[in-house]
C-alpha angles and dihedrals in degrees: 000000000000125000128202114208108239088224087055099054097050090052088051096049084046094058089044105039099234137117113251108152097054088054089043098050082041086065100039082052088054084044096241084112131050116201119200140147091007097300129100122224148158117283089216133002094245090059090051085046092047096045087048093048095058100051105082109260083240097050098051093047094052088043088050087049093048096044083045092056089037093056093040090059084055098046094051093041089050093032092240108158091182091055090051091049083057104043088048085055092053086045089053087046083065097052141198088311085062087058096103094187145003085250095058085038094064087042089057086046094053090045098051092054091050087051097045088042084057086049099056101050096045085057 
């Protein structure tokens, strides 16, 4: 299943100004989450599919997208191309119905060439 580094989610509750790792460590203490090794992650597949399905399929895009430009703005402050890489990943999760306008679209777009162009010359 998937894993959220610990480090990660306070600088994105940081940028966003809520709260994540208290609500986090609340689920590990009612044993939904695991937390080792400074990442967070689901204890069993079945636990990360219920959580998703109960987040509407439009909420959690829009959540994706918003966790996706949040991270971006801190990758390019700090200079961190793998957390761009990541961000980039959480604005494609939310997919084209996040895009609010054809303004923010183009920025995506950009974003998402810069990111590729990375790729390809770490590989």
């Amino acid at each position: 299943g998937s894993s959220a580094d610990v480090h990660l989610v306070q600088r994105l509750e940081t940028e966003i100004r809520q709260s994540l790792v208290e609500q986090l460590d609340t689920a590990v203490a009612a044993n939904v989450l695991g937390k080792r090794n400074g990442k967070f992650y689901f204890l069993h597949d079945k636990l990360q599919e219920t959580a998703y399905s109960v987040i509407k399929s439009d909420v959690r895009c829009l959540e994706h997208f918003r966790y996706g430009l949040a991270l971006s703005n801190v990758a390019v402050r700090e200079k961190d191309d793998k957390l761009l890489i990541i961000a980039v990943g959480q604005i494609n999760h939310g997919g084209p119905r996040a895009v609010a306008d054809g303004e923010q679209g183009v920025t995506v777009a950009k974003m998402n060439l810069d990111v590729g162009k990375k790729v390809m010359k770490m590989s």
